[in-house]
N, C-alpha and C positions, 0 to 999 in steps of 0.2 A: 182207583187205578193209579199204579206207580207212572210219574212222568218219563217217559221215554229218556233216555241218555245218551248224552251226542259222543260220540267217540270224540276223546283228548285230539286227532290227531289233526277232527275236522275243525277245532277250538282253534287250535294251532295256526292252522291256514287262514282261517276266515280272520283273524288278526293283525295276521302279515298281511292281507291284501287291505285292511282296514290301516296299519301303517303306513303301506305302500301310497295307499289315494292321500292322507295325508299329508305324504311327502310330495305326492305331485303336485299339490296345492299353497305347499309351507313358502316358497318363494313369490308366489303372487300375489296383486295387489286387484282391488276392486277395479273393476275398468269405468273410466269413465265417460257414459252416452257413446257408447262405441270405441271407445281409446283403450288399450291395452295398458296398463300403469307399469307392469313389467311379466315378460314370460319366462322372466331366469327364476329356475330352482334354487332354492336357496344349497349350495353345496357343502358337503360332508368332508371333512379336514379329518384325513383318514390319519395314525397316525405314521410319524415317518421312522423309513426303517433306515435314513442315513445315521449312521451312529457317530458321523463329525456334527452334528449338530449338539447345541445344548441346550439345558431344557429350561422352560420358561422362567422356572424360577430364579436359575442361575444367572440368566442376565438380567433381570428386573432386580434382585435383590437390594444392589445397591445404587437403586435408583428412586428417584422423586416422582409418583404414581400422579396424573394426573385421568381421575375419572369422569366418563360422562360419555357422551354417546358413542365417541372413538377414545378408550384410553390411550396415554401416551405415557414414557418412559422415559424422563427424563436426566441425563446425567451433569451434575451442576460443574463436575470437575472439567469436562471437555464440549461440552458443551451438545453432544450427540443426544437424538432424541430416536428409540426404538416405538415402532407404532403396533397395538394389537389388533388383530381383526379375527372377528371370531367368526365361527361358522356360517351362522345369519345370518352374518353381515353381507354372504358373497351371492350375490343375484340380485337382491332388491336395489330399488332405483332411488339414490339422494341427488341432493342440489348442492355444487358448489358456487357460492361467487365469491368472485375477485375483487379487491381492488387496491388502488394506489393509496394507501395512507397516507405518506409523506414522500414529495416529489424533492428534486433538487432545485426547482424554482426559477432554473434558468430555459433546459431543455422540456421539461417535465411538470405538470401542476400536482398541487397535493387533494387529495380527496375524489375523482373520478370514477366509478366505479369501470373494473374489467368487465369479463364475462361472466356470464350466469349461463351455467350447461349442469343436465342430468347426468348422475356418472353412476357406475356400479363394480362393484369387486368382480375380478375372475384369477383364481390360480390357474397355470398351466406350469406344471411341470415343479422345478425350483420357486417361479417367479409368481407373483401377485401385479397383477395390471390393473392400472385406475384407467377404466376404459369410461369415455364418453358414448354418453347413448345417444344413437343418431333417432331424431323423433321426424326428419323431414318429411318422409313417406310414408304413411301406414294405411291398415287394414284391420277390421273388427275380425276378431281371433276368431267368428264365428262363419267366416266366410273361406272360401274356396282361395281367394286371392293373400288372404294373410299369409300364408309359406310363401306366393312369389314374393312378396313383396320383402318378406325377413331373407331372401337368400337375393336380394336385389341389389340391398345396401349393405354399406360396411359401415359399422361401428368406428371412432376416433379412440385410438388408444395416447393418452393424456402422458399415462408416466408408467414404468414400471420398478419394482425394488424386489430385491432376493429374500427369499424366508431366512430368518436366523437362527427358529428355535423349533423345538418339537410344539406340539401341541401342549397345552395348557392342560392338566389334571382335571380340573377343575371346569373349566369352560370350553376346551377345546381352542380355544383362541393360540394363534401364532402369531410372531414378531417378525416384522419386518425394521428397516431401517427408513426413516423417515424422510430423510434428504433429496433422494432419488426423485421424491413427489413434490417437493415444496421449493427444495433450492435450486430455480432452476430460471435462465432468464424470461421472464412469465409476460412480459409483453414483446419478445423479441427485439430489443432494445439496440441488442449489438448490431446488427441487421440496420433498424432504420438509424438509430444516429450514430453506428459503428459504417457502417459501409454504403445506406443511401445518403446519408447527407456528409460523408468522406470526413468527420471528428477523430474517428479513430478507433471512439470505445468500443468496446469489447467485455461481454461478462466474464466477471472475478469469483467461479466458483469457491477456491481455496480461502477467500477472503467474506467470503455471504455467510449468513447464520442466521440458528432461530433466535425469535429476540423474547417473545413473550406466546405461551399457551395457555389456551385457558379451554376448559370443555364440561357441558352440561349434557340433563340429558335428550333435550332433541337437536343439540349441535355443539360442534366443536371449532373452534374460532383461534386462527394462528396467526402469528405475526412472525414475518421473516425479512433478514435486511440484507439486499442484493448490492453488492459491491460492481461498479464499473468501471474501469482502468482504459487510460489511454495516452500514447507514447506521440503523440502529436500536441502542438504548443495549443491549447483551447483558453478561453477563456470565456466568464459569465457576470452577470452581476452579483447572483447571492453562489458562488464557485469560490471555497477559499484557495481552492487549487485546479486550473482546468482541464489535472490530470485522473483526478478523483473525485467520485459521487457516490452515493448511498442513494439506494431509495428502499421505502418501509412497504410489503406487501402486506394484504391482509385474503387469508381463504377463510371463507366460512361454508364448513361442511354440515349440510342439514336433511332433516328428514323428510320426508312427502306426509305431512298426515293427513289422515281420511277424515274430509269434514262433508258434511252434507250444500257445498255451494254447486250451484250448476251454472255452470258458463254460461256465457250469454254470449250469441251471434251479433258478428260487425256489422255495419251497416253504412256504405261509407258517404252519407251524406252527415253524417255525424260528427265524425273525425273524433274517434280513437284509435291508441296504438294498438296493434294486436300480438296475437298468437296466433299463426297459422300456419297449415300444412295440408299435404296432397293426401289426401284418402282416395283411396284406390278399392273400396269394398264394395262401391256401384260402379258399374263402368257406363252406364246409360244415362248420368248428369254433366250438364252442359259443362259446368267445372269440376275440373276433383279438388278445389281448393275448401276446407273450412278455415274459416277466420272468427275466432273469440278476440271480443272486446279485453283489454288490461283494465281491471279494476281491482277494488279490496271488497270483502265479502262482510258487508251489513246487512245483519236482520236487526229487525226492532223486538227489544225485549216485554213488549205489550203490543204480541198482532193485532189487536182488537184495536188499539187506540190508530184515532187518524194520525196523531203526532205522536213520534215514543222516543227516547232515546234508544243508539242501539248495545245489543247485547257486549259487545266488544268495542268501543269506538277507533278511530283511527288518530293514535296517541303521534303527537313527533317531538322532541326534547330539545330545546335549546340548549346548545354544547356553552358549558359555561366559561368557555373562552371569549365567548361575545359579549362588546364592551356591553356593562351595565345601561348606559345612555340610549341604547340601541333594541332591546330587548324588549318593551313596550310594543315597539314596532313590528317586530318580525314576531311576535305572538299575534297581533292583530293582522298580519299576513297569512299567519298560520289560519286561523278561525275564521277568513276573508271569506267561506265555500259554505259556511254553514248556511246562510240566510236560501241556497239555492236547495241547498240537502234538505232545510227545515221544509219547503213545498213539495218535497214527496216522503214526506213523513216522519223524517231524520231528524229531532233536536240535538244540538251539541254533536254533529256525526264525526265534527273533526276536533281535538283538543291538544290545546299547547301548553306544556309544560317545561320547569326548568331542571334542568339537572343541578344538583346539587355540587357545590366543591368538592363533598365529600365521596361523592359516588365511588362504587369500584368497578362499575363496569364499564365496558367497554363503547364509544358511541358506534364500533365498527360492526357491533357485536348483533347479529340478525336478528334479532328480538328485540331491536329498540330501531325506533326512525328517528332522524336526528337533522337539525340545521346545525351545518358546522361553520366554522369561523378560522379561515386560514389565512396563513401570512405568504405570499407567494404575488413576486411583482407581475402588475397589467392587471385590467380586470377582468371577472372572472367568475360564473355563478352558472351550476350545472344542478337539475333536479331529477335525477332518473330513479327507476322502480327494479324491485325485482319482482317477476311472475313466476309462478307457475308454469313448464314449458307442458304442461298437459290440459291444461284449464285457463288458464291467462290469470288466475288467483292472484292479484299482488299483496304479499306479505313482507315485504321491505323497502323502504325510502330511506337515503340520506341526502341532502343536498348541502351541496357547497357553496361557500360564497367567501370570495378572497376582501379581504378587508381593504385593499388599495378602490373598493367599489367606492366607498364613499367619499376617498380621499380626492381620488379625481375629480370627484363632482367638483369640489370646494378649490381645488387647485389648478382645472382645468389644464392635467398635465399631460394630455391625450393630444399625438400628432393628428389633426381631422385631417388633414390631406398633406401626401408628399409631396417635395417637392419634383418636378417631372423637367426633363432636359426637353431640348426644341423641337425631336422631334416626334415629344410626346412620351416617351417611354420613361418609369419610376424610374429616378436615380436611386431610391433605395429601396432595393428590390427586396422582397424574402429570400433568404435562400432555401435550398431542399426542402431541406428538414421541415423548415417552417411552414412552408405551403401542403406539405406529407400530413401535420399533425394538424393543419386547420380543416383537412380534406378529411380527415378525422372523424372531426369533433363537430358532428354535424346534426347535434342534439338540439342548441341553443345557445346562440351568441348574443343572447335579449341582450345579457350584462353589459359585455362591451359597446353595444352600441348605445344602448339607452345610457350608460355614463357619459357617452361622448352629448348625446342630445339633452342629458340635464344639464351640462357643464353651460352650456350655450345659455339655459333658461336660467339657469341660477344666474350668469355673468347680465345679464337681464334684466335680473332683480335686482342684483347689485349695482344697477348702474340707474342716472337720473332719469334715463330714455324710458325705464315703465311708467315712472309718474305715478304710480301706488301709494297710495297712503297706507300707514302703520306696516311698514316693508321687512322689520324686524318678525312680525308676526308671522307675515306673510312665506318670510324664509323660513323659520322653523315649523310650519306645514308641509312646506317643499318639499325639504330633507323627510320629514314625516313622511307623508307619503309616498313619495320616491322609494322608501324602504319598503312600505306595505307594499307598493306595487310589484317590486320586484321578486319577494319572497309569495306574496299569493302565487304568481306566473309562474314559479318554480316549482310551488307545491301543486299546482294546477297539473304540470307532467308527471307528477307523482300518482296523482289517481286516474292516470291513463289517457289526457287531454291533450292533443294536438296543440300546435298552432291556427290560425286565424288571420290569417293576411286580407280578408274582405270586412270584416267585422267595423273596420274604421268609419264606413260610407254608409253606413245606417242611421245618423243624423248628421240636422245642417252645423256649420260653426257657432251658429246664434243657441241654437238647443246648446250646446255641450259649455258654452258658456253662461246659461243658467245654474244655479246650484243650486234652486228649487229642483230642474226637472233631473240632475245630472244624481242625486239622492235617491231620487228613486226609478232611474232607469239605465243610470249609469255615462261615462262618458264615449262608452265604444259597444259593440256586441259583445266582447268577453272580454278579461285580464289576460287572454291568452294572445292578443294581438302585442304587435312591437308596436305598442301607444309611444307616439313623442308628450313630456309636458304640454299641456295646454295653457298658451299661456295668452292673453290677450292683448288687442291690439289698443296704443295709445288713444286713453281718451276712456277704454270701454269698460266692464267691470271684470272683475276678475274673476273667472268661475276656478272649478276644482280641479286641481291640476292634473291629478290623476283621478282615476277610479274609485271609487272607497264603497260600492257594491258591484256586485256581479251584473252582466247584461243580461238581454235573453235570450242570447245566443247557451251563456253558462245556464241557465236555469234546464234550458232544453237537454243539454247534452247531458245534464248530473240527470234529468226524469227518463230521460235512454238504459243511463247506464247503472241508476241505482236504484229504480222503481220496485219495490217488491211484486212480485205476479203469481206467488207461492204455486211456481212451476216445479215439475217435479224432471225435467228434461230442457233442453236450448229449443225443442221444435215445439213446446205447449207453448211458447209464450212468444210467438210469432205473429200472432194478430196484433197483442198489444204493443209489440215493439213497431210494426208498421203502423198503427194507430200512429204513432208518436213519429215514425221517420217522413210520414208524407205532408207532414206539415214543413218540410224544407223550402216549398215555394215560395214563402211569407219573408217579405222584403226583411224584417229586423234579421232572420235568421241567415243571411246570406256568409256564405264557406266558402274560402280556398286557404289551402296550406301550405308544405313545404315546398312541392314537386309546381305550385301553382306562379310560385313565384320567384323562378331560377330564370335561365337568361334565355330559354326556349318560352317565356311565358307573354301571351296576347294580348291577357284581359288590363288594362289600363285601372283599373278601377282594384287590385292585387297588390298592394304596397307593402313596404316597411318603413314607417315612422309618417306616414300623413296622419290628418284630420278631417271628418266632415264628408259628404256626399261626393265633392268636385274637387280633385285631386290638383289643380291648376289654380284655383281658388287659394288654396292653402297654402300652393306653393307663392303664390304672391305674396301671402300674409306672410308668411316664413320670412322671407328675401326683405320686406318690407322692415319686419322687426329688424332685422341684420342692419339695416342700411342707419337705421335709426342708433342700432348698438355702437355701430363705428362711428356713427357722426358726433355723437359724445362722447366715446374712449376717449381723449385727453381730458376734458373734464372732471370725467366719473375717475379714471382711474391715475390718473398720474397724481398722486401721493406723495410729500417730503421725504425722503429717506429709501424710500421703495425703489427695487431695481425696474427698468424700465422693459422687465421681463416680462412683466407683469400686465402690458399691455399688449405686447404681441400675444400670450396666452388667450387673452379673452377675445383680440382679433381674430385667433383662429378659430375659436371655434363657431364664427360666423359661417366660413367653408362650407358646412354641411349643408344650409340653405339654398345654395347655391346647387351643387352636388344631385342630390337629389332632387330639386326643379327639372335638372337636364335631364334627368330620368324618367321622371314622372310624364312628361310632356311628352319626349318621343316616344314613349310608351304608347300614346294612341294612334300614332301613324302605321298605318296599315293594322290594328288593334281589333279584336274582337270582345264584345263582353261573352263573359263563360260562366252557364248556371250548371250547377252540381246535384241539379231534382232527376227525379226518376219518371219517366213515364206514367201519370196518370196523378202527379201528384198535386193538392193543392196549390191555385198557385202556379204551377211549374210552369217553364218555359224548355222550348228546345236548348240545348246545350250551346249554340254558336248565335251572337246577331254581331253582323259588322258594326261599329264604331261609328255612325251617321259621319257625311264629309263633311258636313258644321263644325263637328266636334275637331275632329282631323287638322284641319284649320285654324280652329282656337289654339290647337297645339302649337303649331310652327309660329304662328302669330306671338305665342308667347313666351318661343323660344327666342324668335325678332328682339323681344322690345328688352327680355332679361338676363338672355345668354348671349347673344348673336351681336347687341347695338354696340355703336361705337363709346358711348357714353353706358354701360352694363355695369362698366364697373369705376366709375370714379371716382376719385378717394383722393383728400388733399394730402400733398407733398406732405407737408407737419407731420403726418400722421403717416406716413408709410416712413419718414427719418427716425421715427422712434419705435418700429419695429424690431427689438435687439434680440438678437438670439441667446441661448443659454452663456452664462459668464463663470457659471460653481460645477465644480468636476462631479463626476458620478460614476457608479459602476461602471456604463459601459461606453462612457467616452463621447457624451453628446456634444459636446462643444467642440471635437471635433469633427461630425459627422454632418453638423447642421451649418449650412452657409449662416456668412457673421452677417450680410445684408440680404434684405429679405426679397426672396425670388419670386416676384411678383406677377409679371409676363410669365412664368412658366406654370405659376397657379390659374391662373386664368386659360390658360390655352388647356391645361387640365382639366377641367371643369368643361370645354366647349368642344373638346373632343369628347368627353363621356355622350353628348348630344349625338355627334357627328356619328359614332360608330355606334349607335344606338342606330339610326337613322339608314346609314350605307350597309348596315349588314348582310351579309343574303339572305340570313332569316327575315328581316323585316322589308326588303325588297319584294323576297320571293312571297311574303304573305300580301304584300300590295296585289302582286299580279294573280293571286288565287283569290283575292276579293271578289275580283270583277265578278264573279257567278255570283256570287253568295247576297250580293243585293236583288231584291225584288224588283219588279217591275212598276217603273215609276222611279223606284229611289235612285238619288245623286250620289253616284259613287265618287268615290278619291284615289286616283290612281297612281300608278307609279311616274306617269310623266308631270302629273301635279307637285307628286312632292320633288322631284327633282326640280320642276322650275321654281316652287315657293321657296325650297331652303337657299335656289343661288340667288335669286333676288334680295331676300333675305342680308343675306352676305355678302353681296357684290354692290350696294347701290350705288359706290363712290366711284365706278368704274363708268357708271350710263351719262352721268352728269357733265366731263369728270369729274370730282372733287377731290382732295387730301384724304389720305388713310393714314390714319393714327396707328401707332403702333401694336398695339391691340388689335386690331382688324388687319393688319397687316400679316400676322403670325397666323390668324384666324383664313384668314381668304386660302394661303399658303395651302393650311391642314386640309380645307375643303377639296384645292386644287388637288394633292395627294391623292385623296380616297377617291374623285372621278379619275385618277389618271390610271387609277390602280382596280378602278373596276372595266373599266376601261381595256387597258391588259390583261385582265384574267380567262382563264379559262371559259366558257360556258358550263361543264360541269360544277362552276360555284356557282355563279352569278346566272339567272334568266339571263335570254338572250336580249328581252327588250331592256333590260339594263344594260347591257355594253352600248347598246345602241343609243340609250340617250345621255351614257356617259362622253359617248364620241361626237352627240351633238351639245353636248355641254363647253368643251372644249374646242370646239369649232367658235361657238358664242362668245366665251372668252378671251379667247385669242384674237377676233376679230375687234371686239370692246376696247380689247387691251392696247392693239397698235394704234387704235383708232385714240386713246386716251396718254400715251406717253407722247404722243403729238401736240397735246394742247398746251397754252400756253396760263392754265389757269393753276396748274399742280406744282407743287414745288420737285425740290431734285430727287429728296428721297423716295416721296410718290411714282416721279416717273422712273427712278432706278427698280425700284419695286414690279413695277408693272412690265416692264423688260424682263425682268426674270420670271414673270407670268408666261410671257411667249416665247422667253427659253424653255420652260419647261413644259410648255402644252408639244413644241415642238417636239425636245425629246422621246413625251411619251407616242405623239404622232411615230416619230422615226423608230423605236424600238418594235422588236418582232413579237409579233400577238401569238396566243396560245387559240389556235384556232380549231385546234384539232379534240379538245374537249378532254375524256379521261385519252388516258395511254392506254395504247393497242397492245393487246397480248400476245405475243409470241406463240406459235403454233406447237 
C-alpha cells in the first residue's frame, strides 16, 4: 500500500509553526533553579527602507575590523569607532564591568573596579539602547506572578546610539556609533568633584577618546580616556596642571555561559558576600529574599579521589610591574588558601603565576585575574570579584595594591593622628570630596591602617627597646610577611570572604606568641581579620608576626562554601550545608563583621587591630611597647647627619596605642557580648549577655590609670624639643600645613576625648539604662549613675583633696565639664531623662568641690584661676535655658 501523501500546503504550515516555536525560544537562556536568564526574543533587524542610510560595507570599508564577540570599526584617521550588533545580539543578557584603570592620583586611585551589571540590546525605532537589566525582583516564569512582577519594574537604560547603516548582506548586523556608549562621564565625576566638592571639574567630551580595543570571542574589552577640565585654581600632588586630568576607563563586555555550577545558599553565620534578590513566585515564605554565596566554581577533576586537583583552578597573575624583590611574597599570598581548600578535597585550588614582560594581553582583560602594582600616593590595596548577577558565580578578580604600601612601612610617613585645636575639633579636616570617596570605599581599608600599625612595629624593631637578637633577620620576615598577609586578606575578598572583626579573641597573647602553636593554628581565627603585628613584649620571645596559615575560622568558611555535595539544585544540599553552619557555637569559630563594628556597635570583644582574648590586656601591652619606643627614640634614633625628622616620625606612630586603648575600653561600658548562632545550634548562645559590672569597671579603671591620669602621658622635655616637623618641600605643601613645634596638649586631649564621647554618647548612656533588664536575677549590674560617678572621680581627684592640676588634666577636666554641661542642656529626645539628671547632679558636685577648692591655700594660682572658671562655667550652663520640651511640636 502506497503511503498516504500530505498535501504541500500542510508541509508548509507545520514548518512555519516549527520556525515560529523556535523563534520563541532563539532568545532565551536556560533558567537557573527558578531564575529566568533572560525572556528577550532574540530580534529580527528587518531591513531598513530609509534610503539616507548606507550600507554596511560602505562604511567599514576603510576601516580597521576588529573581531570577536562585539566587532568594532575602527578608523585610525579620526579616531571614530563604529560598533556592529547583529541580530542575536538583541535580547540575550551580557555582563559589563567597569573599571578605573588609571586614576589621576590626586582625587582618584588607579585600579578599583566600577560596576558589574547585566545589560541587553534593544532597537526601538532609529536607536539601539544598551539597556541595563534590572534582576532585583523576580519570579519563575512558571508562575502566575512572573507578568506582575516583569510589568512592576523598569529596566536602567545605560546609553543609547543611532543606527548608521542598513543591515549587513551577510550577517544582518547594523552599525551604530560607539561613543554614545563608552564616552561618557562613567563614574559621574563632574558631579562629585565638579560640584559636591565645588573644584570645578566638569567632563571634556570633545577632548575624551578611545584609547585601545581589543575583542575575542566571549568578550570584548575597551579602553577609553575621559578628559576633565576645570576653570577654578586646583591643585594636587601628582596634578601637572589643576586645570587638567585624564583618567583611563576600562568596560569589559561579556557573555553569560551556560556552565553546569549550582549556586549555593547564604548562610549568614558564615560571612560571605552575596547575590541577592526578592522572588516573588511564593507569596507564603517568611522572606521573599534569596541570597547565593560569591564564589568561583571548582570541581575536582578526579570525583573519586578524596584529594584531586580541580578541573579549572583559580589562576591570578602577578602584573609584572611588581618590583622583582617583592613577588615571592605575594605569590605566597596568593597560595596562602590552599592548605584550607586542600581539607575539602582541593589541591593546588588556587595558583599564582607571573606574567611575562612579553605578554600582550591585557591584566584588565576578564579572562585573567591579576595582582596589580600601582603608583598612586597614600596607601592603598583593594580586592574585589566579579559574579554572576544570576548565580553569585565569581569569574573575575583583580586586586590592587599602591606601591606607597610598603614605602610607608619603612618611612613611617603616615599622619597617625591630627593634630586637634582646644576645643577638640581636627584642625585638618577632609574636605567634601574626601569624606564622599572614603564613604565610598567601604570594601576595605586593611591597607591603610595595617601600614600605619606596621610602621609602629617596624620603628620597634628598629629601635634598642625590642632587645631582639639577630634584628636584621628578624626585619626581613616582617616586611615578609607583612606582604603575605596583606595580599592573602585581599585575595581572601576575592573568593567571596567577608571580614572578621571577632576572630582576634580566640586565643591568649601567650598562645599566638608561641611559633610552634601559631604554625599550625595560626595567630587569629582568619587572615580576614585587621590583625596588628604581633609583636612581643621586652624580655619575651618573639613569635610570628603575622599569620603564615589560615585559622579555623578559614578552614570553616572555604568547607561552606567549596565543599562539593554533587547537588543537582541550592535546596539538595541544605542538610549538608546546615551540617556545617550549626557548628557556629564553637568558641575558635566566633563572627562579626562589617556592620558589627561601626559606631552603633556593643560587643567589646569586635575590634580593629587588637590581639588575644582581653582587649584591655592588649591594649596595655600595646601602650607599654609605646612608652618603652619613646623612652629610647633619642638613643635608637638620633643618627649623625639625619634630619631630626626622623624622630618625630617614629614618635608618631606611637599615637595609635594610645588611640585605640580609648576605644577599646569604653567599648565595655554599657557593652553587650553578641553571638551570630542560630537557634539550636551547637554551642550556641542567645544572641545578647550584658558585659558583667567587673568587666565595666576594669574598663574605666583603665581608662583611670592610661588615658585619664595625670602622669598618662609623660615624656621628657629632651624628647618632645626634638620633635621637628617636615623641613623639604613636597607636592602638597606639608611644611606649611604642619605646626614647626609639636602640638602636644592638643594630642593628648585628642586621644581623651575619643574616650569621653565614646562614654557620653546617647547611644552608650542609653544602652546603660536598657541594661538594667537585661541582667538576671542575682547579677551586679552597672548602671548609668555608676559610670557617671566612676569617670568624674576618675578625672576630678585633684579637686577632693585640693591638689595642683597639671596642665594635661587641666584641658581634660575642662572637656569632661563640657559634655555634662552639654547633656545637661539637651533635649530629652537625645539623651535618657536619667542622664540629664545626673548630668545636673554632676555639676551641682563640682561646683560645690570647686568653690570649696579655689579657697584653699595649698593650690598654686593657675590651679585656683582654673577652678574659677570651673564655676563659671557650671554657672553658665546652670543659667542657660534647657530644652525641656523634647522633640518640636507640629503644627496643626
Amino acid at each position: 500500500m502506497r503511503p498516504r501523501q500530505i498535501p504541500i500546503i500542510l508541509v508548509l504550515t507545520l514548518a512555519m509553526l516549527a520556525i515560529l516555536a523556535v523563534d520563541a525560544f532563539a532568545g532565551r537562556r536556560v533558567r537557573v533553579f527558578g531564575q529566568e536568564q533572560s525572556e528577550q526574543k532574540a530580534e529580527v533587524i528587518m531591513p531598513n527602507k530609509d534610503t539616507k542610510l548606507k550600507s554596511f560595507n560602505e562604511l567599514t570599508i576603510d576601516r580597521v575590523a576588529i573581531e570577536g564577540l562585539f566587532t568594532f570599526y575602527l578608523d585610525t584617521v579620526d579616531n571614530t569607532v563604529l560598533m556592529a550588533i547583529k541580530p542575536e545580539q538583541m535580547g540575550p543578557i551580557y555582563l559589563c564591568g567597569m573599571a578605573r584603570a588609571t586614576g589621576d592620583g590626586t582625587y582618584y586611585d588607579t585600579g578599583p573596579p566600577g560596576r558589574s551589571f547585566p545589560f541587553y540590546f534593544k532597537r526601538v525605532g532609529k536607536n539601539i539602547l544598551l539597556l541595563e537589566k534590572n534582576l532585583r525582583l523576580r519570579a519563575d516564569s512558571a508562575t502566575t506572578m512572573y507578568n506582575a512582577v516583569a510589568s512592576g519594574i523598569s529596566d536602567h537604560l545605560f546609553a543609547t546610539s543611532e543606527v548608521k547603516s542598513k543591515p549587513d548582506s551577510k550577517t544582518g548586523a547594523v552599525l551604530i556609533e560607539a561613543e554614545p556608549l563608552f564616552i561618557q562621564d562613567a563614574e559621574n565625576t563632574s558631579y562629585r568633584l565638579g560640584t559636591q566638592a565645588k573644584k570645578g571639574y566638569s567632563f571634556d567630551s570633545k577632548n575624551s577618546f578611545f584609547d585601545r580595543i581589543k575583542s575575542f570571542p566571549h568578550n570584548s574589552e575597551i579602553d577609553i580616556k575621559l578628559h576633565f577640565k576645570s576653570s577654578i585654581p586646583n591643585d594636587g600632588p601628582t596634578l601637572q596642571s589643576g586645570e587638567s586630568f585624564f583618567h583611563t576607563y576600562h568596560f569589559s563586555l561579556s557573555t553569560l555561559p551556560e556552565t553546569d555550577y549550582v549556586p549555593r545558599l547564604d548562610d549568614d553565620r558564615v560571612g560571605y558576600f552575596t547575590t541577592f534578590y526578592q522572588d516573588y513566585s511564593e507569596l507564603d515564605r517568611e522572606s521573599s529574599y534569596v541570597r547565593y554565596i560569591n564564589r568561583w566554581h571548582l570541581k575536582k577533576k578526579n570525583p573519586e579521589a578524596r584529594v584531586s586537583e580541580p578541573e579549572q583552578p583559580i589562576v591570578f597573575w602577578i602584573e609584572n610591574t611588581v618590583p622583582h624583590e617583592y613577588r615571592d611574597a605575594i605569590a605566597e599570598g596568593i597560595e596562602f588558601w590552599n592548605q584550607s581548600f586542600e581539607k575539602v578535597g582541593f589541591r593546588n585550588a588556587i595558583v599564582a603565576k607571573q606574567m611575562p614582560d612579553t605578554a600582550d594581553w591585557d591584566p584588565l582583560d576578564v579572562r585573567y585575574s591579576t595582582i596589580r602594582w600601582m603608583v598612586s600616593p597614600g596607601v592603598y590595596a583593594i580586592g574585589p570579584s566579579r559574579a554572576n548577577p544570576f548565580t553569585g558565580q565569581i569569574y573575575d578578580a583583580d586586586i590592587s595594591i599602591s606601591a606607597d604600601f610598603v614605602r610607608y612601612m619603612y618611612t613611617n610617613m603616615e599622619n597617625f593622628i591630627k593634630p586637634v585645636s582646644y576645643d577638640g575639633r581636627i584642625l585638618d579636616a577632609p574636605d567634601t570630596f574626601e569624606e564622599h570617596r572614603n564613604g565610598l570605599e567601604l570594601h576595605c581599608n586593611y591597607a591603610q591602617e595595617l601600614a600605619q600599625e606596621a610602621a609602629f612595629g617596624m620603628a620597634y624593631l628598629m629601635s634598642t627597646a625590642g632587645d631582639l637578637a639577630d634584628k636584621d633577620s628578624l626585619t626581613r620576615e616582617y616586611v615578609h610577611s607583612y606582604l603575605v598577609e596583606l595580599v592573602a586578606h585581599e585575595v581572601g575578598h576575592t573568593l567571596g570572604f567577608r571580614h572578621n572583626f571577632k576572630a582576634s579573641t580566640i586565643y591568649t597573647l601567650e598562645q599566638i606568641q608561641n611559633r610552634e602553636f601559631t604554625k599550625k593554628n595560626s595567630t587569629t581565627g582568619t587572615i580576614m581579620e585587621y590583625a596588628p603585628p604581633n609583636i612581643a613584649a621586652k624580655g619575651q620571645p618573639q613569635g610570628e608576626f603575622f599569620a603564615s596559615v589560615p585559622g579555623p575560622f578559614d578552614d570553616w568558611r572555604v568547607e561552606y562554601g567549596y565543599s562539593e555535595f554533587g547537588a543537582q539544585s541550592p535546596s539538595e544540599e541544605l542538610e549538608q550545608l546546615k551540617a556545617i553552619a550549626t557548628r557556629a557555637g564553637d568558641d575558635l569559630l566566633a563572627y562579626a563583621t562589617d556592620f558589627d563594628v561601626t559606631a552603633f556597635s556593643v560587643d567589646p570583644l569586635t575590634n580593629m587591630f587588637d590581639l588575644g582574648d582581653d582587649p584591655l590586656a592588649y591594649s596595655k601591652h600595646k601602650i607599654e611597647l609605646t612608652r618603652e619606643l619613646w623612652g629610647n627614640a633619642i638613643k635608637d634614633f638620633e643618627k649623625p647627619g639625619e634630619s631630626y625628622e626622623k624622630i618625630r616620625r617614629v614618635f608618631d606612630t606611637g599615637w595609635r596605642s594610645y588611640r585605640e586603648a580609648a576605644q577599646y575600653a569604653a567599648r565595655y561600658v554599657g557593652g553587650l557580648y553578641h553571638g551570630t548562632t542560630h537557634i539550636g545550634d551547637t554551642d550556641g548562645d542567645i544572641p545578647f549577655t550584658p558585659v558583667p559590672a567587673s568587666e565595666q569597671r576594669r574598663a574605666i579603671e583603665f581608662l583611670r590609670d592610661y588615658i585619664f591620669a595625670a602622669d598618662a602621658f609623660d615624656v621628657p622635655a629632651e624628647l618632645l624639643n626634638r620633635l621637628q616637623s617636615p623641613r623639604s618641600g613636597d607636592f602638597i605643601g606639608t611644611i606649611y600645613r604642619s605646626p614647626m613645634a609639636y602640638p602636644w596638649h592638643q594630642n593628648i586631649l585628642n586621644i581623651q576625648q575619643t574616650a569621653l564621647g565614646k562614654l557620653y554618647s546617647a547611644m552608650t548612656v542609653g544602652q546603660l539604662l536598657n541594661n538594667i533588664d537585661r541582667y538576671g536575677i542575682g547579677d551586679e549590674a552597672y548602671t548609668m549613675q555608676d559610670m557617671f560617678t566612676d569617670v568624674r572621680r576618675s578625672i576630678w581627684g585633684e579637686i577632693v583633696a585640693p591638689d595642683n592640676v597639671n596642665s594635661q588634666r587641666r584641658q581634660l577636666q575642662l572637656a569632661h565639664l563640657n559634655w555634662i554641661a552639654a547633656i545637661y542642656l539637651t533635649s530629652p529626645a537625645v539623651y535618657p531623662t536619667d542622664a540629664i539628671t545626673l548630668a545636673a547632679t554632676d555639676l551641682d558636685i563640682l561646683e560645690q568641690a570647686a568653690k570649696k577648692a579655689a579657697a584653699s591655700q595649698r593650690i598654686d594660682e593657675i590651679t585656683r584661676a582654673h577652678f574659677k572658671e570651673v564655676i563659671r562655667q557650671v554657672e553658665a550652663a546652670k543659667g542657660a535655658k534647657r530644652n525641656f520640651a523634647g522633640v518640636p511640636q507640629q503644627t496643626q
